[in-house]
VOPAGU-2260 file (C-alpha; in pm, 1 decimal, decimal comma):
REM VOPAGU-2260
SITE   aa  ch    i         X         Y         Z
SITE  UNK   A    0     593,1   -1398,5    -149,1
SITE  UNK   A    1     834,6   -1600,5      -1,5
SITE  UNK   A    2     797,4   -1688,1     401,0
SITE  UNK   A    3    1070,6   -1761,5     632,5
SITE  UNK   A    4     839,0   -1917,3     868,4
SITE  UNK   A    5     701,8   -2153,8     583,8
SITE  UNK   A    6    1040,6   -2251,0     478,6
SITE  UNK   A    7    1070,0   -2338,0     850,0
SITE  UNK   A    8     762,6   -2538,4     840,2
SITE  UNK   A    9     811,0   -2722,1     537,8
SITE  UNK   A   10    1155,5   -2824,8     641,9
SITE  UNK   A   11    1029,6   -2892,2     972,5
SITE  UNK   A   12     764,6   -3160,0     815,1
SITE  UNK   A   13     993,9   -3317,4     587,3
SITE  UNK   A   14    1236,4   -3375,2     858,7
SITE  UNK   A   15     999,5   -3577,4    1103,6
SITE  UNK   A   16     894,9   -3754,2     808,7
SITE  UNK   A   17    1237,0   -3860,9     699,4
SITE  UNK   A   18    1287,1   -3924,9    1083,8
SITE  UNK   A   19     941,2   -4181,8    1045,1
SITE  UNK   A   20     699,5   -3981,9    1158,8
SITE  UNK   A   21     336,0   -3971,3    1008,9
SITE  UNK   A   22     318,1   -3579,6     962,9
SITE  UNK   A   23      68,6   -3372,5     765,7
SITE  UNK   A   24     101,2   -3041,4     672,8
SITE  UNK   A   25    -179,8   -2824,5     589,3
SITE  UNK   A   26    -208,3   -2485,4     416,4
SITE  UNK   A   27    -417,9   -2207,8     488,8
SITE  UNK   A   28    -523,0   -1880,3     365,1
SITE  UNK   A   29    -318,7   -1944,2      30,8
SITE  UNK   A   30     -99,8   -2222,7    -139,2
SITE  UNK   A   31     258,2   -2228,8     -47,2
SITE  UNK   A   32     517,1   -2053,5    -227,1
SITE  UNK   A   33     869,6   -2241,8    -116,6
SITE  UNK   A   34    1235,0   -2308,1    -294,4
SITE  UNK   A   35    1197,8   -2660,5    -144,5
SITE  UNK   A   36     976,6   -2986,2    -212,0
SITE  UNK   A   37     653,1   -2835,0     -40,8
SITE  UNK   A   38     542,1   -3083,4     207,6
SITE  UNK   A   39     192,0   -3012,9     181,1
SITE  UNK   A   40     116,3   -3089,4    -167,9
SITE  UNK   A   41    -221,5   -3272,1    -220,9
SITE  UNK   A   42    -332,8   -3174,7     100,0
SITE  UNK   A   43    -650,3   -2879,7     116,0
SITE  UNK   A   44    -600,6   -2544,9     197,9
SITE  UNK   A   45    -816,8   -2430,0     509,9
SITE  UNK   A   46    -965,8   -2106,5     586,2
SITE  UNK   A   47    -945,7   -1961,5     215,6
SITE  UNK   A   48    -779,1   -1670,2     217,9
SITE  UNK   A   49   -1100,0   -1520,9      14,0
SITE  UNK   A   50   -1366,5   -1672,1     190,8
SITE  UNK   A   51   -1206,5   -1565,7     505,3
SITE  UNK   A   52   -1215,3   -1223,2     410,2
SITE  UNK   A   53   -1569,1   -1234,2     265,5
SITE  UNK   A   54   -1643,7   -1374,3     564,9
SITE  UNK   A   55   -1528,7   -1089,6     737,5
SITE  UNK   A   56   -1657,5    -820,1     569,5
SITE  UNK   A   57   -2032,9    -989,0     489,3
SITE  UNK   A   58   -2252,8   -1153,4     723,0
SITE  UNK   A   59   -2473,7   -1302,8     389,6
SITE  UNK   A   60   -2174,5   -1449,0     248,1
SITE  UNK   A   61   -2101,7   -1651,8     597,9
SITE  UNK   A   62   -2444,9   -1815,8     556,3
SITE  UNK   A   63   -2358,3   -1868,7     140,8
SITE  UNK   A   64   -2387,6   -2196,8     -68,7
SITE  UNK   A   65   -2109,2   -2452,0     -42,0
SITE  UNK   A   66   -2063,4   -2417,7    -405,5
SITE  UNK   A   67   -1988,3   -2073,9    -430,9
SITE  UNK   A   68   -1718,8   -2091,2    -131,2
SITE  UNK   A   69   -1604,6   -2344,6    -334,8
SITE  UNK   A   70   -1556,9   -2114,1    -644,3
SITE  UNK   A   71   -1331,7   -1900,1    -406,7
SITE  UNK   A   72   -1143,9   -2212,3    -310,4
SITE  UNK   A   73    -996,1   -2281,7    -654,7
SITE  UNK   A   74    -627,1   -2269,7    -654,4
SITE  UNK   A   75    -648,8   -2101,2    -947,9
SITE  UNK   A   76    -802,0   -1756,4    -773,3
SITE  UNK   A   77    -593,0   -1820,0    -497,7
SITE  UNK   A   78    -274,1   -1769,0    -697,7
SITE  UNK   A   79    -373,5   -1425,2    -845,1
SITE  UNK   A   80    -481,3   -1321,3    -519,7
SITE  UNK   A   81    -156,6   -1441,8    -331,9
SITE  UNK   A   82      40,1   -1175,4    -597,3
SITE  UNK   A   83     -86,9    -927,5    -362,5
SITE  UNK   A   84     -78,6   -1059,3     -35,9
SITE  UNK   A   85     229,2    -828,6      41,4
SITE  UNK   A   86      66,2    -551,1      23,9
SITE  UNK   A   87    -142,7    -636,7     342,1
SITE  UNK   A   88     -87,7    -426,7     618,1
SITE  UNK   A   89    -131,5    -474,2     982,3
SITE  UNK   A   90    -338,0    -141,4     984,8
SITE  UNK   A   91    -584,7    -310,9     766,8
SITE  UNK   A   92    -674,6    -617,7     920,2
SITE  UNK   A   93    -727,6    -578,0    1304,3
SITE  UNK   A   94   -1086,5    -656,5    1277,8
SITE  UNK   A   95   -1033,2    -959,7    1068,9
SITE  UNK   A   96    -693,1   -1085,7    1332,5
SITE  UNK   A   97    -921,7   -1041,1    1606,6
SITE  UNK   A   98   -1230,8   -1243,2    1456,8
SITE  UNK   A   99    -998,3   -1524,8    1398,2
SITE  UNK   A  100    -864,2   -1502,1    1727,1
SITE  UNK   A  101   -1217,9   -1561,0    1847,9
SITE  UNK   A  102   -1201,3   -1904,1    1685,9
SITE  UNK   A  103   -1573,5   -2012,3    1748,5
SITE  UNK   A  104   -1690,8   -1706,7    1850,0
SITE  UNK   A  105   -1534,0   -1533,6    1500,3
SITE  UNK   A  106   -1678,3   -1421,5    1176,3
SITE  UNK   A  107   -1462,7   -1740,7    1061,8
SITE  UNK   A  108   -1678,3   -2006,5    1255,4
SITE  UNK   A  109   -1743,0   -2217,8     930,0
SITE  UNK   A  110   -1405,7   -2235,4     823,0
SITE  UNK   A  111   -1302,5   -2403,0    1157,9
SITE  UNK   A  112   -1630,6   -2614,7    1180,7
SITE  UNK   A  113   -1481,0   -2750,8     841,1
SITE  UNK   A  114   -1139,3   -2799,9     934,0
SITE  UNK   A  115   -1236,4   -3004,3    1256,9
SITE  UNK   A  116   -1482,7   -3209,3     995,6
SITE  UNK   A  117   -1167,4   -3323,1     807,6
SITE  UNK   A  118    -954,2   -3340,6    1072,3
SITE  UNK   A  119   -1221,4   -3621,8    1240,1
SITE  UNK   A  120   -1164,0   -3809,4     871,1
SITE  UNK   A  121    -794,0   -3899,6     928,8
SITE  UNK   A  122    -613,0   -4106,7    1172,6
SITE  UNK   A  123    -605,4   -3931,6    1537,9
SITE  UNK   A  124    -285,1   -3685,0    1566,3
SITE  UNK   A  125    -104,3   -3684,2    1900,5
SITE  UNK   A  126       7,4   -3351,4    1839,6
SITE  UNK   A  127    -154,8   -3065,8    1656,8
SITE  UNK   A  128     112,0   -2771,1    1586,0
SITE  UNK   A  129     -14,2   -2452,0    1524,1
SITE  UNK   A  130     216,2   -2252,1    1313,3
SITE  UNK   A  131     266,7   -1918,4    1504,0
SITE  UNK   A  132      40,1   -1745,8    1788,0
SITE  UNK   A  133    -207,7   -1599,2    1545,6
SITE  UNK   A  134    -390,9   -1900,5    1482,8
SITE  UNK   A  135    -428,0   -1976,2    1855,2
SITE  UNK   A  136    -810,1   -1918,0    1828,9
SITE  UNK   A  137    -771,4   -2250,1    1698,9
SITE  UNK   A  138    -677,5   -2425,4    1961,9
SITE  UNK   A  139   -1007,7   -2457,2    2213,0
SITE  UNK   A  140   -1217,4   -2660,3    1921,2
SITE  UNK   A  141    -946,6   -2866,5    1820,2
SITE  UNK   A  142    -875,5   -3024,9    2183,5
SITE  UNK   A  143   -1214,9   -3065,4    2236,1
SITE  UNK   A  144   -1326,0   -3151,7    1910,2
SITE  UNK   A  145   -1034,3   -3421,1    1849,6
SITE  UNK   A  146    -883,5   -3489,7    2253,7
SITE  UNK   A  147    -540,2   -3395,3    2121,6
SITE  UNK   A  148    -265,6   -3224,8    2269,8
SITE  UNK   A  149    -202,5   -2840,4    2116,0
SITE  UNK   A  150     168,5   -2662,6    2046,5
SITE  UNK   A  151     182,5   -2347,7    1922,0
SITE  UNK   A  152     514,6   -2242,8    1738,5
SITE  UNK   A  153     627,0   -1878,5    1812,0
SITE  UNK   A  154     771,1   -1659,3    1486,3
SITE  UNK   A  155     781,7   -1306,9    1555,5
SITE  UNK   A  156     442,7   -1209,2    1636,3
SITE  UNK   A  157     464,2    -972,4    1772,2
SITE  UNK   A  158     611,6    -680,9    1505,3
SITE  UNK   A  159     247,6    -802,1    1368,3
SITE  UNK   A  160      73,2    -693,5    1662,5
SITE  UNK   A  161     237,7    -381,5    1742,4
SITE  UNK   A  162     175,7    -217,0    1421,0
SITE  UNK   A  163    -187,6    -259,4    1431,7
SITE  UNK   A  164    -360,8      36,0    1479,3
SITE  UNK   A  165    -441,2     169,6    1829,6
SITE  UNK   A  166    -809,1      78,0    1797,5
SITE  UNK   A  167    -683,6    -266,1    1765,7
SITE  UNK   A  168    -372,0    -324,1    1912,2
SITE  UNK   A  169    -473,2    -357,1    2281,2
SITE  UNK   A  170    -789,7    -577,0    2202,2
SITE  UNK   A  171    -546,1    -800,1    2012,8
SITE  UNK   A  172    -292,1    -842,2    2278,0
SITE  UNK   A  173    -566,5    -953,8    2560,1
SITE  UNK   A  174    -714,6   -1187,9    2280,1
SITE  UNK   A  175    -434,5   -1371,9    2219,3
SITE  UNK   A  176    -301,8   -1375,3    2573,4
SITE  UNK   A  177    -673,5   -1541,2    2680,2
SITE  UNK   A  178    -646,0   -1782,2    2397,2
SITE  UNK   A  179    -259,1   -1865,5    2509,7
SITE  UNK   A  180    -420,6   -2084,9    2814,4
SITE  UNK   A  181    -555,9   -2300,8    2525,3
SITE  UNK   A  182    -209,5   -2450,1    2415,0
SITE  UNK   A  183     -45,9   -2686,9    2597,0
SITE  UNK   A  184     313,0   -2604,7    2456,3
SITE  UNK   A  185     477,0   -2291,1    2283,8
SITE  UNK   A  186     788,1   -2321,1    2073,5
SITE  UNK   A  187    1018,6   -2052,6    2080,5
SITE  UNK   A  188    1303,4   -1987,5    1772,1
SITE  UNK   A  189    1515,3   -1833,9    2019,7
SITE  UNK   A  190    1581,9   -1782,2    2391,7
SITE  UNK   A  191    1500,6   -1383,8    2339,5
SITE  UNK   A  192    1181,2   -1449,7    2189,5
SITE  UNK   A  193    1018,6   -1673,9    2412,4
SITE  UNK   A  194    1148,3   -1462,7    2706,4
SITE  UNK   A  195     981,8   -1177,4    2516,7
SITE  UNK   A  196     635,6   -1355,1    2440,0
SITE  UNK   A  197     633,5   -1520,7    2789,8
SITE  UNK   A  198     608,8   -1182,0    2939,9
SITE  UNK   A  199     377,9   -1057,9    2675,1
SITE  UNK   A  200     154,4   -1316,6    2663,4
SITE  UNK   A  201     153,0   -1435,3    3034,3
SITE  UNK   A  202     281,3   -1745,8    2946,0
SITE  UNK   A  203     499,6   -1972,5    3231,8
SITE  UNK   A  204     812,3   -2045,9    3143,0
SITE  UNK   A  205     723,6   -2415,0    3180,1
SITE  UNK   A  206     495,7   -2355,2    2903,7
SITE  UNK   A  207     813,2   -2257,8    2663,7
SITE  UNK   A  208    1031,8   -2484,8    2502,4
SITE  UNK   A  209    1334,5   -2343,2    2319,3
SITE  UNK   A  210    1430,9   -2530,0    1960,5
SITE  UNK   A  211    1625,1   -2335,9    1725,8
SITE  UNK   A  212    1565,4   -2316,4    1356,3
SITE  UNK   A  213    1737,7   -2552,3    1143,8
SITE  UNK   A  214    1803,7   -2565,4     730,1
SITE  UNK   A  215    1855,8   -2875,0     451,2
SITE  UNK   A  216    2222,5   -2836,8     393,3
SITE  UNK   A  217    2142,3   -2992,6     103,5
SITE  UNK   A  218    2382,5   -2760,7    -145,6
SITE  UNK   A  219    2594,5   -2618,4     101,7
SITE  UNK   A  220    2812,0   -2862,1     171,5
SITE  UNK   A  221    3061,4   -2776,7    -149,1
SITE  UNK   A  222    3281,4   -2510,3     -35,4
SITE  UNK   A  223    3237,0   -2123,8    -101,4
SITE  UNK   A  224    3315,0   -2041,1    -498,4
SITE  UNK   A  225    3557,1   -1785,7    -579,6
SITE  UNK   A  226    3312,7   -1586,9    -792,6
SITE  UNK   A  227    3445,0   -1233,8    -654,4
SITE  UNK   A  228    3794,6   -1321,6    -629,4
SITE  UNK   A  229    3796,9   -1424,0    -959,3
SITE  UNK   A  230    3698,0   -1064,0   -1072,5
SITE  UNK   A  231    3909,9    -923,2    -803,0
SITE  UNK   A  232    3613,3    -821,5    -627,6
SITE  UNK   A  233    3492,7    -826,5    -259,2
SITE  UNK   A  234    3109,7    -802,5    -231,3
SITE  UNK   A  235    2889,0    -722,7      69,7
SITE  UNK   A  236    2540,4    -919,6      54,7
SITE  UNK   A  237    2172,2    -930,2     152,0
SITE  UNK   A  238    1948,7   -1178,8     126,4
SITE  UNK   A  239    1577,4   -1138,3     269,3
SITE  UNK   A  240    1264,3    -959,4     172,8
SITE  UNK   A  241    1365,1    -600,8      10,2
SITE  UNK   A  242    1173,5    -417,0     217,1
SITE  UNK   A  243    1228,2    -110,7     461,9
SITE  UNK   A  244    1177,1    -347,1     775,4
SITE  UNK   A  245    1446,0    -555,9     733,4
SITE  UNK   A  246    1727,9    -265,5     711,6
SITE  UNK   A  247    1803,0    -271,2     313,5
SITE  UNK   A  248    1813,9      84,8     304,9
SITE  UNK   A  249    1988,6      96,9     572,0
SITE  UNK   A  250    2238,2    -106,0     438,2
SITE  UNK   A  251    2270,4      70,2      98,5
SITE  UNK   A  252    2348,0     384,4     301,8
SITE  UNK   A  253    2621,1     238,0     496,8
SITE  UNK   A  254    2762,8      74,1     122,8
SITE  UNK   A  255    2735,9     425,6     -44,2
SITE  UNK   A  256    2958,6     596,6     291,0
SITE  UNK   A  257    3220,7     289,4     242,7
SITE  UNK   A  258    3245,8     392,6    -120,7
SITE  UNK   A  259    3322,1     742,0     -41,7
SITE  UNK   A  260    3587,1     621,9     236,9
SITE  UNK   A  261    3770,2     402,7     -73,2
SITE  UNK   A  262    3914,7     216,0     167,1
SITE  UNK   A  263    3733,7    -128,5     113,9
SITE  UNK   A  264    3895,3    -164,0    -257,9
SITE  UNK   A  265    3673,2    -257,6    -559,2
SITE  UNK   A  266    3378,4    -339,9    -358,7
SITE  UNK   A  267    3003,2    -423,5    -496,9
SITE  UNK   A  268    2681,5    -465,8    -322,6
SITE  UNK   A  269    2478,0    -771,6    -381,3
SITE  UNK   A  270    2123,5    -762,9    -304,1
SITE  UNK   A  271    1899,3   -1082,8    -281,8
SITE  UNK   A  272    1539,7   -1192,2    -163,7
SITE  UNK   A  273    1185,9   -1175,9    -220,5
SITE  UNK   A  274    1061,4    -907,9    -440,7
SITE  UNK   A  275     695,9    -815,1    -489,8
SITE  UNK   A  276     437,1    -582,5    -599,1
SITE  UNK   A  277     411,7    -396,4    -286,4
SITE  UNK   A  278     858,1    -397,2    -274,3
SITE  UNK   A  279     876,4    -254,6    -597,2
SITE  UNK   A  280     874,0      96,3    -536,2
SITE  UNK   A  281    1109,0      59,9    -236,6
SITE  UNK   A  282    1339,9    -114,0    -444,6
SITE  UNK   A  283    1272,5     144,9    -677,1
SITE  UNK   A  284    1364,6     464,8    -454,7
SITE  UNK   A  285    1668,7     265,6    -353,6
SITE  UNK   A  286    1792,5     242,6    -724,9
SITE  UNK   A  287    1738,5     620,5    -722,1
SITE  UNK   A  288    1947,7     692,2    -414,8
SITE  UNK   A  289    2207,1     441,8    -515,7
SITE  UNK   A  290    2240,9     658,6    -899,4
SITE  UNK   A  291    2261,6    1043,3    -708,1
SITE  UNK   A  292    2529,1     893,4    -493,5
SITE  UNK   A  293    2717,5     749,9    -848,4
SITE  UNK   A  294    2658,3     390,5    -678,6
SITE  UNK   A  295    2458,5     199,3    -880,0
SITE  UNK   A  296    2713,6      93,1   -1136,2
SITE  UNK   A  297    2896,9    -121,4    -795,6
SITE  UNK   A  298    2529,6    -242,2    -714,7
SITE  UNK   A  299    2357,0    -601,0    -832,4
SITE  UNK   A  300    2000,6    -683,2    -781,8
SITE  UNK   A  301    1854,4   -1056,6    -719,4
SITE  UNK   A  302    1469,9   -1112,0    -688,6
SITE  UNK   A  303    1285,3   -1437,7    -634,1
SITE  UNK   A  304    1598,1   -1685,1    -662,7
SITE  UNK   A  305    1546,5   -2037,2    -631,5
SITE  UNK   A  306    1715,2   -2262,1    -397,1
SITE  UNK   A  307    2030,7   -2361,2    -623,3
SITE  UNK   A  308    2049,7   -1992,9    -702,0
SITE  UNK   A  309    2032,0   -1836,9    -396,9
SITE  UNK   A  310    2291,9   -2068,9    -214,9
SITE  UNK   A  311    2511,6   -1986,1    -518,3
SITE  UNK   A  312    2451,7   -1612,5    -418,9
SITE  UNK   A  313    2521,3   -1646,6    -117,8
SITE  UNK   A  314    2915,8   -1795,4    -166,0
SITE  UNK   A  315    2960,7   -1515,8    -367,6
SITE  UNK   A  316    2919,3   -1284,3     -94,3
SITE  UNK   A  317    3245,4   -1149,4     117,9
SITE  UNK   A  318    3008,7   -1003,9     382,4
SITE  UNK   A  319    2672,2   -1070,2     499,1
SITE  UNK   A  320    2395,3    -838,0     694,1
SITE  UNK   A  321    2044,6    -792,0     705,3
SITE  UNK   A  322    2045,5    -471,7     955,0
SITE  UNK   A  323    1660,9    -575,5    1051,2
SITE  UNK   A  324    1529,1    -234,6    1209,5
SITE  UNK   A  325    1198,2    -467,8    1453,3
SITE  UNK   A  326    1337,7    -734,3    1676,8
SITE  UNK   A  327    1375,9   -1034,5    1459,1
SITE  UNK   A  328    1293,4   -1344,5    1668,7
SITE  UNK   A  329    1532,1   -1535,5    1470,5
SITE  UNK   A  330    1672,4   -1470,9    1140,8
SITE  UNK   A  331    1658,1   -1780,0     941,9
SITE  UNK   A  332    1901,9   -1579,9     672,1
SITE  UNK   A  333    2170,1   -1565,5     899,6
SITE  UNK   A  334    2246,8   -1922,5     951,3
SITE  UNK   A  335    2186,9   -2016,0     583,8
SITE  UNK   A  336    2409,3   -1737,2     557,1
SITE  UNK   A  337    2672,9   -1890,3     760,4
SITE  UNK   A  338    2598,4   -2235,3     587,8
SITE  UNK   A  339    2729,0   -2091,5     316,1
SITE  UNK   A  340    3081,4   -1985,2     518,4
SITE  UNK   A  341    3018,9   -1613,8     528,4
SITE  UNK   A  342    3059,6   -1406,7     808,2
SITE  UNK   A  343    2782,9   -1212,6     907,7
SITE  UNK   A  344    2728,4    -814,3    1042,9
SITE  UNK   A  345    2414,2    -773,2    1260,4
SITE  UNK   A  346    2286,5    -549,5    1479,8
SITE  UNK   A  347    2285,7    -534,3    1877,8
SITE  UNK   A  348    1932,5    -628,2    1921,7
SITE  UNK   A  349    1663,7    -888,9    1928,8
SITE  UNK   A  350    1805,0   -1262,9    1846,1
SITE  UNK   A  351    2105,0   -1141,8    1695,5
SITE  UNK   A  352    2333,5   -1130,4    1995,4
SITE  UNK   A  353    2193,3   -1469,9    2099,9
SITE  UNK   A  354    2291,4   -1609,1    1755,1
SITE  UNK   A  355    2649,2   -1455,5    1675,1
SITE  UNK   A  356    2722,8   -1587,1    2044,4
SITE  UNK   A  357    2589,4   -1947,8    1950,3
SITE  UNK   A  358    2798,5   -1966,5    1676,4
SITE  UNK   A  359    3107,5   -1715,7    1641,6
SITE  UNK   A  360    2983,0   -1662,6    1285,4
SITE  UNK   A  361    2976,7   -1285,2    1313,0
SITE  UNK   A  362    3035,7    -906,4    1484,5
SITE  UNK   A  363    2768,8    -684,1    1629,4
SITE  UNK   A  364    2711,9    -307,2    1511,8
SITE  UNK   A  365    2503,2     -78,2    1689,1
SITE  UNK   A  366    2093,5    -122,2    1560,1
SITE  UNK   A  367    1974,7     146,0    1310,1
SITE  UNK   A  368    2321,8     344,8    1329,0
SITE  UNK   A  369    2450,1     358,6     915,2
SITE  UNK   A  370    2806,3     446,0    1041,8
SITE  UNK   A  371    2834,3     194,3    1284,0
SITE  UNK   A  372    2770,8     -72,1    1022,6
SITE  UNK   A  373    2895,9      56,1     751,8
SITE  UNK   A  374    3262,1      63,7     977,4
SITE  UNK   A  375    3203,4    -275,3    1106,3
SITE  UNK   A  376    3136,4    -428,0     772,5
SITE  UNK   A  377    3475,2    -215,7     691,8
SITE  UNK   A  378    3667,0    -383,5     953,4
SITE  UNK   A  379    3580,2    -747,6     797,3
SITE  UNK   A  380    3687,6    -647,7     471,9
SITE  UNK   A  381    4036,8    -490,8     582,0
SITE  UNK   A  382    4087,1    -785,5     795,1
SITE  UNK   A  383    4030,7   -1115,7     567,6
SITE  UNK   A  384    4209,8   -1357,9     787,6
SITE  UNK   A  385    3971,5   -1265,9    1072,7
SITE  UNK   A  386    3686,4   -1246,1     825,1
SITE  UNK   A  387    3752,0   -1627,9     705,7
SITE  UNK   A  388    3780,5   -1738,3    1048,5
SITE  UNK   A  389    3390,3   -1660,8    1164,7
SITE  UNK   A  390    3324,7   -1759,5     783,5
SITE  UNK   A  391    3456,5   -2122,8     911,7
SITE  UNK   A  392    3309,1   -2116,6    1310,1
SITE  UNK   A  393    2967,1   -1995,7    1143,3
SITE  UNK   A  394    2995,3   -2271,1     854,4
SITE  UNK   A  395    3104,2   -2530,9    1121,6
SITE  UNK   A  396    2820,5   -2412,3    1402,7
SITE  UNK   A  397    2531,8   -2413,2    1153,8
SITE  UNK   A  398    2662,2   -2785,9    1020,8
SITE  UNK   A  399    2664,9   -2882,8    1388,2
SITE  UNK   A  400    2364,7   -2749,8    1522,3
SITE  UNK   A  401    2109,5   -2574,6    1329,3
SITE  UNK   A  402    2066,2   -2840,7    1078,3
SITE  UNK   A  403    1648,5   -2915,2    1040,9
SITE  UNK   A  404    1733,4   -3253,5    1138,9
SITE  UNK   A  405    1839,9   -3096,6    1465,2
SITE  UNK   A  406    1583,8   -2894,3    1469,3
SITE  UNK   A  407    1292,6   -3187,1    1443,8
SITE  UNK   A  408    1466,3   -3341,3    1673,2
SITE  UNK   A  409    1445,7   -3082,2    1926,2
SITE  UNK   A  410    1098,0   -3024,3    1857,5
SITE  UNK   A  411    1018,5   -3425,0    1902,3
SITE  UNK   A  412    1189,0   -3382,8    2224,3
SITE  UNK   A  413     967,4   -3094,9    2344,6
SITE  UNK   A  414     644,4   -3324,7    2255,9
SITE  UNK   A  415     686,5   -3667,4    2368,6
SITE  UNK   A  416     682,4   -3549,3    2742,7
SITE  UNK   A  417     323,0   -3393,8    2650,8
SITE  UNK   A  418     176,9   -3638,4    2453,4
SITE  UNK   A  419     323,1   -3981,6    2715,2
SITE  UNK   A  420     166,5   -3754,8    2989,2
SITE  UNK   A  421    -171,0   -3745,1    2807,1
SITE  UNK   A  422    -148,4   -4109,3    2730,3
């Protein structure tokens, strides 16, 4: 599936590089799936997403032959089983989240000991980055093992964490509060996010650093195409995973009650993202609602675009909202929305607020409410001079400051005081 966090990452990586850094990238659980050069090819993936599972589950197989963990190392395997790695649910792994928590302690001891093996082969890092708080059981063997200094990026953790079961949940939360003391820096996407983990995670606000997201503009830079004006269309657009979480139905109910109203003219609904196994029957149920409401005709569907593709989506697109339904800690579709010069319709909650604020690229609408959206989303689309004007304060905001340039900037920033400290 595709990752929001990992295109962060990889964009994050090939920005410090280009800025002439020595940064390395490393995989784990399964290979990458991106719309961008991945940044980590040739490098191994750690903690086998098989093995770590096996791991898990069977105390023989912890104490098993390097050559059959090998066997479950080959990319190959990998691959088929990353086809259903949406289909993991929180409910289903508390056991295994808390184990790796434990780091040393966990069922996934031998995976680390191996990591910190490699790690010794290659040239001392000043910085490790851990790539969100679930891997902070980590941290304690790699500042021991290799004298380094530890940051932990933050990416919406906790929606994770909350929907583990109650056996779990609790256990989890003290877990990864404990192992918290291990980092020596957390990176928030968003002021309302590391506010929120702070608090959760008993973590001083000296210990947060704020650096926004940032895209490659690579592609947006031409102006929006005239794709529905040159069918006399307007079109209202999503572009994330098609799943219940982020609001898609949500959003088809609001489309189906602005097609009823008539008011908004010949208007379509565009919908765009990452489609898998486990979204298919979603997606499915949706097509079903959309045809008893006579709405499916006005509707286009757009799984598993590529780069070029989906940033030619999204200038199609009159209107823009993902009506997320958990507090998003950032929303890295928004600003590539507004890349693209689209205005955006979000909800009053989570990041959202924070973000239309930053960069004028958008209204708010009241979270989970169908008619609230569905009349702000109206309101755009009756008034296009207003409309084009946070299209261009959006386009202009995310080409001004949430560029990953920017962004790896920010984050080198956040470091350097660490790591001259240390040295």
């Amino acid at each position: 599936m595709f990752c929001g966090n990992c295109f962060r990452d990889n964009a994050l990586v090939a920005q410090l590089r280009n800025l002439g850094h020595r940064s390395t990238m490393l995989p784990m659980y399964l290979p990458l799936t991106l719309d961008e050069n991945d940044q980590s090819t040739g490098e191994p993936i750690f903690f086998s997403g098989i093995n770590v599972y096996l791991a898990q589950k069977s105390a023989m197989f912890r104490n098993a032959p390097k050559w059959l963990r090998r066997i479950f190392e080959s990319q190959k395997l990998l691959n088929f089983a990353g086809q259903f790695a949406a289909k993991t649910s929180p409910r289903e792994v508390g056991e295994l989240l808390i184990s790796m928590l434990r780091g040393e302690d966990g069922n996934q001891a031998r995976e680390l000991d191996e990591l910190v093996t490699w790690l010794k082969t290659q040239e001392k890092p000043d910085v490790v980055c851990l790539s969100n708080a679930l891997l902070l059981g980590l941290a304690r063997r790699l500042k021991s093992e290799l004298g380094t200094t530890v940051v932990c990026t933050l990416q919406g953790e906790d929606s994770f964490l909350d929907a583990l079961p109650e056996s779990h949940r609790e256990l989890a939360w003290k877990t990864i509060s404990e192992r918290a003391h291990d980092a020596d820096l957390f990176i928030a996407p968003s002021n309302y996010f590391a506010d929120l983990m702070g608090r959760r995670l008993k973590i001083p606000p000296e210990k947060i650093k704020v650096v926004h997201n940032g895209i490659e503009l690579d592609g947006y830079t031409e102006t929006r195409n005239a794709y529905h004006r040159k069918r006399n269309e307007i079109a209202v657009g999503y572009f994330a995973r098609m799943c219940k979480e982020k609001g898609l139905e949500t959003l088809v109910e609001a489309f189906i009650l602005l097609k009823r109203n008539g008011r908004a003219g010949n208007l379509k609904l565009r919908i765009g993202g990452s489609c898998g196994p486990a979204d298919e029957p979603f997606v499915k149920s949706l097509r079903q609602r959309l045809a008893a409401a006579n709405c499916l005709g006005e509707v286009e569907f757009f799984p598993n675009l590529d780069r070029d593709e989906k940033i030619d989506f999204l200038k199609s697109l009159t209107v823009f909202s993902v009506p997320a339904l958990y507090g998003e800690a950032f929303g890295l579709y928004l600003i590539e929305a507004m890349a693209a010069g689209v205005p955006v319709v979000q909800p009053r909650t989570a990041a959202f607020p924070e973000l239309i604020e930053s960069t004028g690229g958008g209204i708010l609408c009241e979270a989970g409410n169908v008619e609230s959206l569905a009349n702000e989303i109206e309101r755009l689309l009756l008034q296009p001079q207003k409309s084009r004007a946070l299209g261009e304060s959006g386009r202009k905001s995310v080409f001004e400051k949430f560029t990953a340039e920017r962004m790896a900037q920010s984050f080198l920033q956040a470091c350097s005081g660490l790591v001259n400290r240390k040295s």
